[in-house]
N, CA, C and O atoms as CSV, one atom per row, in Angstrom:
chain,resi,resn,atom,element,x,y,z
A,1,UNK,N,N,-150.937,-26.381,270.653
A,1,UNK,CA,C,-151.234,-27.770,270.970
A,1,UNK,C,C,-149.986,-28.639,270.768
A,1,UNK,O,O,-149.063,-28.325,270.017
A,2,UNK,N,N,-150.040,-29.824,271.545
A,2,UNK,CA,C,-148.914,-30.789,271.221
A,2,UNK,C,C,-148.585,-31.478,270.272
A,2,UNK,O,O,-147.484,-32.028,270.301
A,3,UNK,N,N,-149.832,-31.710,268.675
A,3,UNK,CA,C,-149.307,-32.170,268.046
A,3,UNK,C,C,-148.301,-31.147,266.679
A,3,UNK,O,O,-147.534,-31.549,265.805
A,4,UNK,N,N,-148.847,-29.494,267.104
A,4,UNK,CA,C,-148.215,-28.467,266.208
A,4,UNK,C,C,-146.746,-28.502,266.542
A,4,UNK,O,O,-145.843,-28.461,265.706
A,5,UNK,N,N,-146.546,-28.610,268.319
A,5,UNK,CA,C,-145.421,-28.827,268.224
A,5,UNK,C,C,-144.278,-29.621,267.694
A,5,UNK,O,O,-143.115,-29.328,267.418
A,6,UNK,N,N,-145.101,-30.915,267.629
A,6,UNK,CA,C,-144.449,-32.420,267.212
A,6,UNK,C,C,-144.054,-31.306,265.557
A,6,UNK,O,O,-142.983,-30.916,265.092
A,7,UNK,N,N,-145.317,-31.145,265.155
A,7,UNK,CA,C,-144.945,-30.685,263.622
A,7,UNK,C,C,-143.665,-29.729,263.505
A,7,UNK,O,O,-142.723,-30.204,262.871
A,8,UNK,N,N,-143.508,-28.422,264.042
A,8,UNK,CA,C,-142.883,-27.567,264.471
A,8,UNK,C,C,-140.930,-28.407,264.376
A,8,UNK,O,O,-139.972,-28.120,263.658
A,9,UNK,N,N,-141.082,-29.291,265.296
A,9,UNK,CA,C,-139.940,-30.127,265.750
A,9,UNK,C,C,-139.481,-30.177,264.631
A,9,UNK,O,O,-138.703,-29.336,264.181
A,10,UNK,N,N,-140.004,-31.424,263.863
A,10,UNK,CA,C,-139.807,-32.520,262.848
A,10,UNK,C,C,-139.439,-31.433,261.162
A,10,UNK,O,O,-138.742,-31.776,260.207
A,11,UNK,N,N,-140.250,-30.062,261.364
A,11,UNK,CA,C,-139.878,-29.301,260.526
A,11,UNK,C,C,-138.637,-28.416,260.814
A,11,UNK,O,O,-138.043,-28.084,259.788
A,12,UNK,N,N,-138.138,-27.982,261.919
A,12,UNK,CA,C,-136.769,-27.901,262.548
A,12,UNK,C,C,-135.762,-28.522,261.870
A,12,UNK,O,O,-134.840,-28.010,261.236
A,13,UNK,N,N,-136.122,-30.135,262.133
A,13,UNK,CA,C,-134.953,-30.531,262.096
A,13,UNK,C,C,-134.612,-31.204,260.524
A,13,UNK,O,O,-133.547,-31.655,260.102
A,14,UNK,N,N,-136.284,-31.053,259.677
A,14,UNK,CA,C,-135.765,-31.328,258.442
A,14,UNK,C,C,-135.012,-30.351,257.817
A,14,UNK,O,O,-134.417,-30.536,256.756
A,15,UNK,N,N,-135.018,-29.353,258.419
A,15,UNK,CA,C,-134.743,-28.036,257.756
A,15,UNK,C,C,-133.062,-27.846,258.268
A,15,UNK,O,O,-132.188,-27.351,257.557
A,16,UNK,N,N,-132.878,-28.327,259.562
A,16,UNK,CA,C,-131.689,-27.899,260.129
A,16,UNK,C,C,-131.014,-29.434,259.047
A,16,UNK,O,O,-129.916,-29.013,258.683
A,17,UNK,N,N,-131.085,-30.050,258.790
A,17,UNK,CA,C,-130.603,-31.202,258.345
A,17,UNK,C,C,-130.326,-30.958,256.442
A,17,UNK,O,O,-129.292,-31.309,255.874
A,18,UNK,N,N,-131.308,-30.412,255.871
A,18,UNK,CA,C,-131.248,-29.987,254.840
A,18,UNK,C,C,-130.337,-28.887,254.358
A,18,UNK,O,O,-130.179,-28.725,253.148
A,19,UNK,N,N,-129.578,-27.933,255.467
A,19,UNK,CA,C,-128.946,-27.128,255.565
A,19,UNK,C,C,-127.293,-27.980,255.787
A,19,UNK,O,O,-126.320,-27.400,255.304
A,20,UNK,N,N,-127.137,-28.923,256.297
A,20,UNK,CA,C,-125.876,-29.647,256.581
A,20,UNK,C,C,-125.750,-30.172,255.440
A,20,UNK,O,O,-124.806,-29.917,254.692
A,21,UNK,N,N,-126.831,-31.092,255.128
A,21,UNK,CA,C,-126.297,-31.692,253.390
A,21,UNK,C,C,-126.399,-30.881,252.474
A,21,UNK,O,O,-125.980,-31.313,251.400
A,22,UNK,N,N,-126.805,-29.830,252.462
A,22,UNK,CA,C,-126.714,-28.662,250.818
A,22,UNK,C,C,-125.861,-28.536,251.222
A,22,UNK,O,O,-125.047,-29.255,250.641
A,23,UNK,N,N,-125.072,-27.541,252.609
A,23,UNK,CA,C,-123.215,-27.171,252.481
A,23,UNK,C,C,-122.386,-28.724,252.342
A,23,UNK,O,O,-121.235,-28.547,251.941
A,24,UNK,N,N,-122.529,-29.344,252.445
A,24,UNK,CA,C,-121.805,-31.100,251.923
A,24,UNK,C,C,-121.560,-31.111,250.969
A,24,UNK,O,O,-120.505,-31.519,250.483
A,25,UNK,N,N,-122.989,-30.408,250.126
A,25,UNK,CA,C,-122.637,-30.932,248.417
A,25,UNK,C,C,-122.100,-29.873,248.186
A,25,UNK,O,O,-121.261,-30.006,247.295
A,26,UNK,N,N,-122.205,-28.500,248.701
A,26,UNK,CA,C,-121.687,-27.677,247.765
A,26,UNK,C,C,-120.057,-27.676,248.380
A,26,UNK,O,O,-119.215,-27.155,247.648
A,27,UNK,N,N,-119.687,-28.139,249.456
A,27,UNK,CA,C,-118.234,-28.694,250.078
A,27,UNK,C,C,-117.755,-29.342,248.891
A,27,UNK,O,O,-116.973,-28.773,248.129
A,28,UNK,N,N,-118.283,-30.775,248.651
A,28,UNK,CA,C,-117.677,-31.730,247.576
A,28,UNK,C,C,-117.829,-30.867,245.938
A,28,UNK,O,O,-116.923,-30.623,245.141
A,29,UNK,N,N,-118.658,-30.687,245.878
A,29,UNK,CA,C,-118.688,-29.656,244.382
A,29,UNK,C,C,-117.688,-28.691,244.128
A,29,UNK,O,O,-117.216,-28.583,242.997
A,30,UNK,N,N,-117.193,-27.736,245.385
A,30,UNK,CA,C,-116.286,-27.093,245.376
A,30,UNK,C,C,-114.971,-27.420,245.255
A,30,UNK,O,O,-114.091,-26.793,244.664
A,31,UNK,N,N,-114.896,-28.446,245.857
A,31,UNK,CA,C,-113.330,-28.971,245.930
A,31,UNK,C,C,-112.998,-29.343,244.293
A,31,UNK,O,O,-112.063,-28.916,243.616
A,32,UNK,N,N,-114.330,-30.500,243.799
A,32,UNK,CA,C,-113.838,-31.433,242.679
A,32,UNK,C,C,-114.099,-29.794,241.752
A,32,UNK,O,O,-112.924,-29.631,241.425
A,33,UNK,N,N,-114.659,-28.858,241.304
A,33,UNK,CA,C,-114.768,-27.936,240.663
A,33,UNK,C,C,-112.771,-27.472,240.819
A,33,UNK,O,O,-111.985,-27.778,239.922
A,34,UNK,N,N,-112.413,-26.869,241.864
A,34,UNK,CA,C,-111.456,-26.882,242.256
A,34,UNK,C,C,-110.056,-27.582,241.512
A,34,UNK,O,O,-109.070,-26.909,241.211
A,35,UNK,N,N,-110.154,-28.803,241.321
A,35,UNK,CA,C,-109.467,-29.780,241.014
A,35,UNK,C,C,-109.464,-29.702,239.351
A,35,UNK,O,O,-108.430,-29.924,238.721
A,36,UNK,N,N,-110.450,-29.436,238.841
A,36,UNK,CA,C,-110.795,-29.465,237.589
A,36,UNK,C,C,-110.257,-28.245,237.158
A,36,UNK,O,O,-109.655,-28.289,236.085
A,37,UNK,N,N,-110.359,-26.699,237.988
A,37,UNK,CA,C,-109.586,-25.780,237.138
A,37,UNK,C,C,-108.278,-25.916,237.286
A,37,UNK,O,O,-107.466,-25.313,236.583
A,38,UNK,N,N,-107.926,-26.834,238.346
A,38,UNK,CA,C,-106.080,-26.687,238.559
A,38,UNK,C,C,-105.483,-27.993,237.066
A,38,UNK,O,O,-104.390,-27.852,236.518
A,39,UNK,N,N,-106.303,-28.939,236.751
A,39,UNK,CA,C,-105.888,-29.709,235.410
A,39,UNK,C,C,-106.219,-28.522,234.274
A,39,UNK,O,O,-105.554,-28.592,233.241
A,40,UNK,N,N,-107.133,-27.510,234.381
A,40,UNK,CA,C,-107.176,-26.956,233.354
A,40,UNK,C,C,-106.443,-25.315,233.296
A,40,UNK,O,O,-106.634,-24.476,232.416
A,41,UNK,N,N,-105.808,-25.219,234.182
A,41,UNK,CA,C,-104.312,-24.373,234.649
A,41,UNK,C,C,-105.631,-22.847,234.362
A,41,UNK,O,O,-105.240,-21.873,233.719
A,42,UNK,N,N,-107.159,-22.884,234.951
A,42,UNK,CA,C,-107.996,-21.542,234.884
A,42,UNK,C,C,-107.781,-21.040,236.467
A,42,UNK,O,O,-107.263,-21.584,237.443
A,43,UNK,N,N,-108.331,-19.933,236.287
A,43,UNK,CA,C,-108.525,-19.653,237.837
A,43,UNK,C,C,-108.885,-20.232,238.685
A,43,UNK,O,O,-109.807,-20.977,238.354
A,44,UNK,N,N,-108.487,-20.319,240.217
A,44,UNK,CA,C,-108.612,-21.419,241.431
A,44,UNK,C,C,-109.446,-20.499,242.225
A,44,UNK,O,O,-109.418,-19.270,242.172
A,45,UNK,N,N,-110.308,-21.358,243.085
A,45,UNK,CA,C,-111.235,-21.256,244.093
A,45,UNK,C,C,-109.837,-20.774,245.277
A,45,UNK,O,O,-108.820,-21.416,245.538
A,46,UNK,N,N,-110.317,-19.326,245.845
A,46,UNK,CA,C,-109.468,-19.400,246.969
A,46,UNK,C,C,-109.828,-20.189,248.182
A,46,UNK,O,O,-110.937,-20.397,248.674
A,47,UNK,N,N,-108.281,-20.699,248.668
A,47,UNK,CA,C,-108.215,-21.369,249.731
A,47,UNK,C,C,-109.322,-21.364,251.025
A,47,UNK,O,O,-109.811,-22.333,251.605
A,48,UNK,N,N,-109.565,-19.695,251.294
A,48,UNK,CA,C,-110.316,-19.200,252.207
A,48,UNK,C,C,-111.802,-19.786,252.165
A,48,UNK,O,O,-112.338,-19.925,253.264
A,49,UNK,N,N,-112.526,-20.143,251.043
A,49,UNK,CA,C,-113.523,-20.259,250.648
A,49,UNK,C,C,-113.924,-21.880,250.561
A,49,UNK,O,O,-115.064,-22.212,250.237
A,50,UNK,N,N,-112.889,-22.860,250.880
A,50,UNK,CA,C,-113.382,-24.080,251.408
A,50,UNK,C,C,-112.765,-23.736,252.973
A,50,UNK,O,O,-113.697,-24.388,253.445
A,51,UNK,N,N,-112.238,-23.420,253.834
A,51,UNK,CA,C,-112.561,-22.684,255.310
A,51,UNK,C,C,-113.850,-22.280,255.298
A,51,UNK,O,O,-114.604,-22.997,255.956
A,52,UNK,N,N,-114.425,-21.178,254.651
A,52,UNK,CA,C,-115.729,-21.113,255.056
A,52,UNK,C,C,-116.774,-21.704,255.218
A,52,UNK,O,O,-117.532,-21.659,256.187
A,53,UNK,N,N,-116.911,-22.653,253.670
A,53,UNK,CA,C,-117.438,-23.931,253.759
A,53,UNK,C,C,-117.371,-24.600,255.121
A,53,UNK,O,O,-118.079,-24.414,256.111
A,54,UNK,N,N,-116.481,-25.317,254.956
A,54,UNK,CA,C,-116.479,-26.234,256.521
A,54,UNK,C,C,-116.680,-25.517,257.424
A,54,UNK,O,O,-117.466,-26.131,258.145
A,55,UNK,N,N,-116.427,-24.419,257.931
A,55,UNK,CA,C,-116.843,-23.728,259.245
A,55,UNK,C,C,-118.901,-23.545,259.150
A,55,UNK,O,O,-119.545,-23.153,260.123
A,56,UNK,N,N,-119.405,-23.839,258.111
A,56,UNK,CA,C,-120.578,-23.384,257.828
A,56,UNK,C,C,-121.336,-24.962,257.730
A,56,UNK,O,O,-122.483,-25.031,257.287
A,57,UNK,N,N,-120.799,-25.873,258.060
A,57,UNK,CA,C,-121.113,-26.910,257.967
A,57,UNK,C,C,-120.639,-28.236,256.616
A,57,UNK,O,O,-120.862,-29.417,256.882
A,58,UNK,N,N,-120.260,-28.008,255.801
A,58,UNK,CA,C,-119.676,-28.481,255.110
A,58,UNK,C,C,-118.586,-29.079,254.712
A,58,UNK,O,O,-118.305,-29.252,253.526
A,59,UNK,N,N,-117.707,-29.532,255.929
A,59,UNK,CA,C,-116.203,-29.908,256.035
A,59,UNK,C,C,-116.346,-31.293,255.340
A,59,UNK,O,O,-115.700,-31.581,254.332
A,60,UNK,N,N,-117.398,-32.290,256.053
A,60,UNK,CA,C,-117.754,-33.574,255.095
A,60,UNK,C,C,-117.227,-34.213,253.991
A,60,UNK,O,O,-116.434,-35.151,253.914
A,61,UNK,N,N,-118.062,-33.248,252.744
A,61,UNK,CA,C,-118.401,-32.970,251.518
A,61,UNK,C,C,-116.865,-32.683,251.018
A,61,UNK,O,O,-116.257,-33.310,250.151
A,62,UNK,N,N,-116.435,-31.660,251.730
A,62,UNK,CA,C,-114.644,-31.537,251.212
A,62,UNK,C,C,-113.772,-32.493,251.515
A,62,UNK,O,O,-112.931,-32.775,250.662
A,63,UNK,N,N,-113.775,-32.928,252.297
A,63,UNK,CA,C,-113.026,-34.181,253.120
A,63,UNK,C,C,-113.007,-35.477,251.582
A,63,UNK,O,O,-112.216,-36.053,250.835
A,64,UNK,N,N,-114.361,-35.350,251.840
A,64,UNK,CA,C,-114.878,-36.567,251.035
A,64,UNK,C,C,-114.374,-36.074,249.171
A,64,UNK,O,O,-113.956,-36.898,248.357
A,65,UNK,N,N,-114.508,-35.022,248.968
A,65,UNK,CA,C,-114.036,-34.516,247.753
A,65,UNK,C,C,-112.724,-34.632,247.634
A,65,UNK,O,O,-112.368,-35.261,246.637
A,66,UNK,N,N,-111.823,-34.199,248.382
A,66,UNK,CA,C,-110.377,-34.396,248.456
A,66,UNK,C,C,-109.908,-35.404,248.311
A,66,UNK,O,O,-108.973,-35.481,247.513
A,67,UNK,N,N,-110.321,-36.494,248.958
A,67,UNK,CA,C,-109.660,-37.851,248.631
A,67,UNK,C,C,-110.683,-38.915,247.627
A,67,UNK,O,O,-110.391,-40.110,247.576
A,68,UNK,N,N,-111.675,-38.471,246.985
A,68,UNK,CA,C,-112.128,-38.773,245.661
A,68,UNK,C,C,-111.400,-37.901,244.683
A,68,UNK,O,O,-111.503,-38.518,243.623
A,69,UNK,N,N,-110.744,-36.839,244.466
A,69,UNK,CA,C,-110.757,-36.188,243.513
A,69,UNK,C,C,-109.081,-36.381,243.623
A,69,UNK,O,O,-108.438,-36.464,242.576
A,70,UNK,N,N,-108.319,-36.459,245.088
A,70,UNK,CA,C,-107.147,-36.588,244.839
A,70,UNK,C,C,-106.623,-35.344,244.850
A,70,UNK,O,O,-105.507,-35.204,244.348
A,71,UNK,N,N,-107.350,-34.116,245.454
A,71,UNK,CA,C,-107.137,-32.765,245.584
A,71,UNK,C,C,-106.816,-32.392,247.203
A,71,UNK,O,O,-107.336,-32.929,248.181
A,72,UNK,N,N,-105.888,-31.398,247.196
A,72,UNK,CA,C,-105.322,-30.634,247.752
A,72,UNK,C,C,-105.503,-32.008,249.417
A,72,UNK,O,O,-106.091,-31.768,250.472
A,73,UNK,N,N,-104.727,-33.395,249.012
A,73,UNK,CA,C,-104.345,-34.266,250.247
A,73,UNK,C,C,-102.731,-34.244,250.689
A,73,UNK,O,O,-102.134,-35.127,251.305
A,74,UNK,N,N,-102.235,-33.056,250.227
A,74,UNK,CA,C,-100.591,-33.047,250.413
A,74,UNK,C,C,-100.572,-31.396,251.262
A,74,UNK,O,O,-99.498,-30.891,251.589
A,75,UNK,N,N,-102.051,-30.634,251.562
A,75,UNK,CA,C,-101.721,-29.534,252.375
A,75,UNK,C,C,-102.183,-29.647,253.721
A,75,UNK,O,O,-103.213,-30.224,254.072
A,76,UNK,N,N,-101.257,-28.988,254.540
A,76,UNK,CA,C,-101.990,-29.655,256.031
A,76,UNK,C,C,-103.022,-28.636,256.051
A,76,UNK,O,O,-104.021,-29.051,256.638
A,77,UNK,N,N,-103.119,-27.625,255.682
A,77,UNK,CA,C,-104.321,-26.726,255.786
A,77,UNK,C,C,-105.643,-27.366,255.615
A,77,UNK,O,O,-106.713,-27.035,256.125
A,78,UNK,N,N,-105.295,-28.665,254.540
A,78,UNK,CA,C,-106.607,-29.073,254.200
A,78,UNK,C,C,-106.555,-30.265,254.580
A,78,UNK,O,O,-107.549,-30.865,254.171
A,79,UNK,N,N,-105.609,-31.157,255.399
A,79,UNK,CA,C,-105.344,-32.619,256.058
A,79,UNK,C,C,-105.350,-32.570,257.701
A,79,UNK,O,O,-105.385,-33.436,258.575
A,80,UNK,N,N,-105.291,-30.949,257.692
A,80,UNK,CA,C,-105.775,-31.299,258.895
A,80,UNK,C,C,-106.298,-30.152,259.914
A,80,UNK,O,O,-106.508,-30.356,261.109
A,81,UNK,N,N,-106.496,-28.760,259.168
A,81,UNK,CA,C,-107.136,-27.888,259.394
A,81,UNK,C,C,-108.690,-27.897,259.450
A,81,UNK,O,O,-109.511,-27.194,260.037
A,82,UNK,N,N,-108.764,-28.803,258.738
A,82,UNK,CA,C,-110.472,-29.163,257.913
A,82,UNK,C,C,-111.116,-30.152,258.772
A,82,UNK,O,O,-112.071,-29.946,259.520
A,83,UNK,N,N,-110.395,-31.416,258.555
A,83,UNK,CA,C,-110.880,-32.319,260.127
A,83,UNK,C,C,-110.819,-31.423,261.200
A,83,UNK,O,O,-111.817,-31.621,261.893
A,84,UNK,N,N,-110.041,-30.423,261.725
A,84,UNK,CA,C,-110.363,-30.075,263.378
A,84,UNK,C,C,-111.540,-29.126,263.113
A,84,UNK,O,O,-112.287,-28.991,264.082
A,85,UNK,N,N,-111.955,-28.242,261.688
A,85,UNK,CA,C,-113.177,-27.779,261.843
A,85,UNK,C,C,-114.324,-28.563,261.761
A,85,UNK,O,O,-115.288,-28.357,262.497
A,86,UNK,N,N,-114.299,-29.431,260.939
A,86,UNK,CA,C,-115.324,-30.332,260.881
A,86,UNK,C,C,-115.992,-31.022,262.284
A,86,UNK,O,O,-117.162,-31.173,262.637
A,87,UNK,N,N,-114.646,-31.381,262.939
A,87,UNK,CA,C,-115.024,-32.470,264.404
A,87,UNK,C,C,-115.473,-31.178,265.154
A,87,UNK,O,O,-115.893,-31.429,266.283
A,88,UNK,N,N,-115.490,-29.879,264.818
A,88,UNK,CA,C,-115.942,-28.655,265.872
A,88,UNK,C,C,-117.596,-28.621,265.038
A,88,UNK,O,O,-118.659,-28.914,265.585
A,89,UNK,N,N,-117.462,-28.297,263.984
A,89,UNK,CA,C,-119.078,-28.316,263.622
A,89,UNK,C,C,-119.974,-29.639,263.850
A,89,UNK,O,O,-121.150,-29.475,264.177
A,90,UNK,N,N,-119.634,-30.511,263.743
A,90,UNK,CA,C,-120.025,-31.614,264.295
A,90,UNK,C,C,-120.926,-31.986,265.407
A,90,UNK,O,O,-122.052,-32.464,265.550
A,91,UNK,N,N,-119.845,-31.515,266.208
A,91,UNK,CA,C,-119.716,-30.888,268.262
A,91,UNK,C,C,-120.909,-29.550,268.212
A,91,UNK,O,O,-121.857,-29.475,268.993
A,92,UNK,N,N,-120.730,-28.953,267.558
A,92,UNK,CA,C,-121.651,-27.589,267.324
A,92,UNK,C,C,-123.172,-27.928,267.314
A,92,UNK,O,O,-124.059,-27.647,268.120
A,93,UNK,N,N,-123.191,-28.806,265.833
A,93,UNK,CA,C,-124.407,-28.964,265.270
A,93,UNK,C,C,-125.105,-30.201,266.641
A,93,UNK,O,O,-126.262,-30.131,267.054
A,94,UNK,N,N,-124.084,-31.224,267.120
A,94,UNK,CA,C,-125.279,-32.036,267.809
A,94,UNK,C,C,-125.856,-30.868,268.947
A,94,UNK,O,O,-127.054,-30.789,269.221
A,95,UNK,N,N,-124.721,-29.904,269.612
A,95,UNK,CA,C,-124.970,-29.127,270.555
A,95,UNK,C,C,-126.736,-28.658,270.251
A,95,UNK,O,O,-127.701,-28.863,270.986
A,96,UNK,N,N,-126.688,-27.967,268.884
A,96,UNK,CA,C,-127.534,-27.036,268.551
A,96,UNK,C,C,-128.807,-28.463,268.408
A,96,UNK,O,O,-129.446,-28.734,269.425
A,97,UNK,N,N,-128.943,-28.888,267.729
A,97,UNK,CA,C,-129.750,-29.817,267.975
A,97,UNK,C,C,-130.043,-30.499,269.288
A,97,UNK,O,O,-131.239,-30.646,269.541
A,98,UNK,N,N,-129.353,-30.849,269.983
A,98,UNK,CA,C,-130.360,-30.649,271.660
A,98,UNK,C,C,-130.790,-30.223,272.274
A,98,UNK,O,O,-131.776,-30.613,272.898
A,99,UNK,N,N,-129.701,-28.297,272.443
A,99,UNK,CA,C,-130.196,-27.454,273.152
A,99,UNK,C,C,-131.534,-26.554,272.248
A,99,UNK,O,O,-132.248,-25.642,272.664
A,100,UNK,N,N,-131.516,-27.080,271.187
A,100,UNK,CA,C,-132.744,-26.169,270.316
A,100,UNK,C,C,-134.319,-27.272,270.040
A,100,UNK,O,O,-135.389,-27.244,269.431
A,101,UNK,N,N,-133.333,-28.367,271.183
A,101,UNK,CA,C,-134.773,-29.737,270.621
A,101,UNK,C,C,-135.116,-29.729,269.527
A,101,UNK,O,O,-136.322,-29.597,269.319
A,102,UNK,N,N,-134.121,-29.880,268.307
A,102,UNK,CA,C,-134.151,-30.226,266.941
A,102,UNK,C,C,-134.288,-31.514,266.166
A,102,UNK,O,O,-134.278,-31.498,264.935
């Protein structure tokens, strides 16, 4: 029926939406975590592993962590590797949300 679908939808897209802001926070968590072992000279989060982040939806959250925390804004890997994944997941996610009527 049409209103299961309506339901169906609206649970889609809380769900597809709930999935963008958990990788956000765990984007920004990672970075400022990040930042905190490099003042405390412990082991560092590899590089590779905020790439994955943002390719997974989470570029945001790092973006936004980096220049709150004052972390890693002097590598282009992360000034400007990160924005061109981000503006691609972005591009991705509205994609997937129209063509999936999300």
């Amino acid at each position: 029926s049409n209103g299961k679908k309506k339901y169906l939808s609206r649970k889609k897209y809380l769900m597809f939406n709930i999935y963008l802001v958990g990788f956000n926070i765990i984007g920004l968590m990672t970075i400022i975590l990040d930042k905190i072992k490099s003042i405390k000279k412990k082991w560092r989060i590899p590089e590779k592993n905020f790439i994955i982040i943002s390719m997974a939806g989470g570029g945001i959250g790092i973006i936004i962590g980096m220049y709150l925390s004052h972390h890693k804004t002097k590598h282009k890997k992360f000034t400007i590797l990160i924005p061109i994944i981000t503006v691609i997941t972005i591009i991705a996610s509205y994609y997937i949300k129209k063509h999936y009527h999300i």
